[in-house]
C-alpha positions in Angstrom: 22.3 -63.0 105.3 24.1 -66.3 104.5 24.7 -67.8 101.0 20.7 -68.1 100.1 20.5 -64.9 101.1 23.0 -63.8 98.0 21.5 -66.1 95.8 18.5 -64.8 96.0 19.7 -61.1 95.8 22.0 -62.2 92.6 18.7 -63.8 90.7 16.9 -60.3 91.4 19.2 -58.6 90.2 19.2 -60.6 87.0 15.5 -60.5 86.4 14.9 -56.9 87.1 18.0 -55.1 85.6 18.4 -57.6 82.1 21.6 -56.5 80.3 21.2 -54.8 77.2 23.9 -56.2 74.9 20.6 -57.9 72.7 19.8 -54.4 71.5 23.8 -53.5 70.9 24.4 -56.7 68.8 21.2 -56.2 66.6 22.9 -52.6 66.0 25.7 -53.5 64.5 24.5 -56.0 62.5 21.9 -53.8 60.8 24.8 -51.4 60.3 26.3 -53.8 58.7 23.9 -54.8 56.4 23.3 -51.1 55.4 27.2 -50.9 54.8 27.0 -54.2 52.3 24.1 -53.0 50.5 25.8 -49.4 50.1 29.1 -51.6 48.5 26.2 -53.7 46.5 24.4 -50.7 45.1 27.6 -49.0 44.1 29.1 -52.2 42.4 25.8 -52.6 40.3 26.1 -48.6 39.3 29.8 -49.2 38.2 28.5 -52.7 35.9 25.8 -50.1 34.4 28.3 -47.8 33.4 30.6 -50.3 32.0 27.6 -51.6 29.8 26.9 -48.2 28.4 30.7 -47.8 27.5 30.7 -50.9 25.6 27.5 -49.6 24.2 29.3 -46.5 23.0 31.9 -48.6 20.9 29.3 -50.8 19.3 26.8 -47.9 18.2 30.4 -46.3 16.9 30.6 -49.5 14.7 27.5 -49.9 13.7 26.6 -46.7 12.3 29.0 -47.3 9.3 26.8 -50.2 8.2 25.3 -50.5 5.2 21.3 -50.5 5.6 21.2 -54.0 4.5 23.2 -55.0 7.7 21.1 -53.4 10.0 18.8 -55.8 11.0 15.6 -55.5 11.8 13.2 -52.4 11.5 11.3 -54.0 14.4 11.3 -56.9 16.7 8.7 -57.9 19.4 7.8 -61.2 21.1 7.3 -63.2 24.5 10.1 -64.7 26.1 9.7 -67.4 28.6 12.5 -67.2 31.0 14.1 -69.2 33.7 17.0 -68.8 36.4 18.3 -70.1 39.9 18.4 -67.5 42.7 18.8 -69.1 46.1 18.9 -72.2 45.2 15.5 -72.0 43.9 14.8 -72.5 40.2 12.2 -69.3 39.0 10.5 -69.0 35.7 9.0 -65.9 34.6 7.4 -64.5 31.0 8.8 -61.2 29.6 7.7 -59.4 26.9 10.6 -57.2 24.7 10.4 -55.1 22.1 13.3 -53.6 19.7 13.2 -51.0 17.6 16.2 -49.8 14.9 17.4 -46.2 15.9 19.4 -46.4 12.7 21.0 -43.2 12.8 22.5 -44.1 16.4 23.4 -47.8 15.2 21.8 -50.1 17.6 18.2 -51.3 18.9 16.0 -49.4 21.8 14.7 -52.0 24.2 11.8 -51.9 26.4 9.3 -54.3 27.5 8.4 -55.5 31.0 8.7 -59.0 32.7 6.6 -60.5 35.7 9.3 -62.0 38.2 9.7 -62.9 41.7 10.4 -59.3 43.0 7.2 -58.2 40.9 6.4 -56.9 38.1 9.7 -55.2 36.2 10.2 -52.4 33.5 13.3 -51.9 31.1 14.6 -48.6 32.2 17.2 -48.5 30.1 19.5 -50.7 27.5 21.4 -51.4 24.6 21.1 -54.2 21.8 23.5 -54.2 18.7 22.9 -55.3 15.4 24.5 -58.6 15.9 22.6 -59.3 19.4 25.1 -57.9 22.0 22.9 -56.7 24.6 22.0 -55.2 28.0 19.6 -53.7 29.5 18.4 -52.4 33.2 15.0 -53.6 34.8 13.3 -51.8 37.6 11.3 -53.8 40.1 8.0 -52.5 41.9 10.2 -52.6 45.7 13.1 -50.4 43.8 15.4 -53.4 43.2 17.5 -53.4 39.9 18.6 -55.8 37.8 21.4 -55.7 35.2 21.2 -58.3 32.4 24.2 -58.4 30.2 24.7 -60.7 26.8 23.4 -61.7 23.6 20.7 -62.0 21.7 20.4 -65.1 19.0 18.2 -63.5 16.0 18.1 -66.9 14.3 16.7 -68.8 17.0 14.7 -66.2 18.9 16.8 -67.2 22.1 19.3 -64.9 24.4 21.9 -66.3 26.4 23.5 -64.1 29.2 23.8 -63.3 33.0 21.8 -60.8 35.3 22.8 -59.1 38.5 20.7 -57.3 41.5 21.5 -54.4 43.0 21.4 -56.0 46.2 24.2 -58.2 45.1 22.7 -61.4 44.0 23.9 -62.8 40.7 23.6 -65.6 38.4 22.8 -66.6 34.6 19.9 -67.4 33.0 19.2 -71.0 31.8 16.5 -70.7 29.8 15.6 -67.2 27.7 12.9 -68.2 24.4 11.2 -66.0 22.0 8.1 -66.9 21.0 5.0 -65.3 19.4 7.4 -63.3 17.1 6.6 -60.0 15.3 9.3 -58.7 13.4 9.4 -56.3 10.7 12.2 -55.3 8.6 13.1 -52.6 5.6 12.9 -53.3 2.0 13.1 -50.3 -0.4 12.4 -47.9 2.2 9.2 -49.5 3.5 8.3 -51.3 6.2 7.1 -54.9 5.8 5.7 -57.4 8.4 7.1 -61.1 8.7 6.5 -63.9 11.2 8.5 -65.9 10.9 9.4 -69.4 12.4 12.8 -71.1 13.4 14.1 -73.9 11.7 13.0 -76.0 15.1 9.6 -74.9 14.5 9.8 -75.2 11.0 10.7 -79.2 11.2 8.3 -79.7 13.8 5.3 -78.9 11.1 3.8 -80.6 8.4 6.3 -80.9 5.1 4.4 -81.9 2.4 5.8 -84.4 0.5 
């Protein structure tokens, strides 16, 4: 039989009957990945429902305002909208709407945003009458996102972070209203105003 003779039987033996620790391996990773995304999805639930406590205190608050303090009646526009994810810079437009649920002392949010996941809806959220905000948005795969901070009213601008439910996090560094529509109480009615920030304002035509 001689030494060829078990070389030969040894490389048959390797070809025909291939070990099956490539199959094994690509188990437990995916198990893995299942088990992270199981800790990622139940560490974005526990960030919702800190949101909607904080939201609790702040309606508490608010709802002993006077109506002159309540802010707006209304307020609508397009935001453009930019963040890193990956190491990759993404800009997307979203469009938000407020409206005053005075009796509950804050602003309902909703609006929808065109992002890298796809298109987005606001699900749920929370904006006070001095800006503090959240708000959930559902993507067209099932991926969440959490965005948590605070709307400037004076410079149609918001400044905050977001967070995935698949564990990706970062902040935004750009968030700008534009195309405004606000409206606002005065005597008990409603009345429509469009108005412009001071950096728009000094960017027209002052007459001298």
């Amino acid at each position: 039989f001689g030494v060829m003779g078990l070389a030969w039987l040894v490389w048959i033996v390797y070809v025909c009957f291939p070990r099956k620790t490539g199959n094994a391996s690509s188990g437990t990773a995916q198990h893995t990945v299942e088990l992270q995304s199981h800790d990622d999805s139940i560490a974005f639930d526990r960030a919702v429902s800190n949101a909607r406590r904080i939201q609790n205190v702040n309606s508490a608050h608010n709802t002993c305002v006077n109506d002159a303090d309540s802010g707006y009646e209304t307020y609508a526009g397009d935001f453009d909208v930019t963040y890193s994810e990956r190491r990759t810079e993404i800009s997307v437009f979203a469009k938000i709407q407020l409206r005053n649920i005075s009796e509950a002392g804050y602003y309902c949010i909703n609006g929808n945003c065109n992002t890298a996941d796809g298109g987005a809806i606001i699900t749920e959220g929370f904006v006070s009458y001095s800006g503090d905000a959240w708000w959930v948005e559902t993507f067209s795969n099932g991926i969440k996102r959490l965005t948590e901070g605070k709307f400037d009213f004076l410079t149609n601008t918001f400044n905050g972070t977001w967070r995935k439910s698949t564990g990706a996090r970062g902040h935004y560094t750009k968030f700008k209203g534009k195309n405004l529509s606000i409206t606002f109480r005065s005597g008990g009615a409603a009345i429509a105003s469009n108005p412009q920030t001071l950096e728009e304002t000094l960017e027209g035509d002052i007459p001298m």
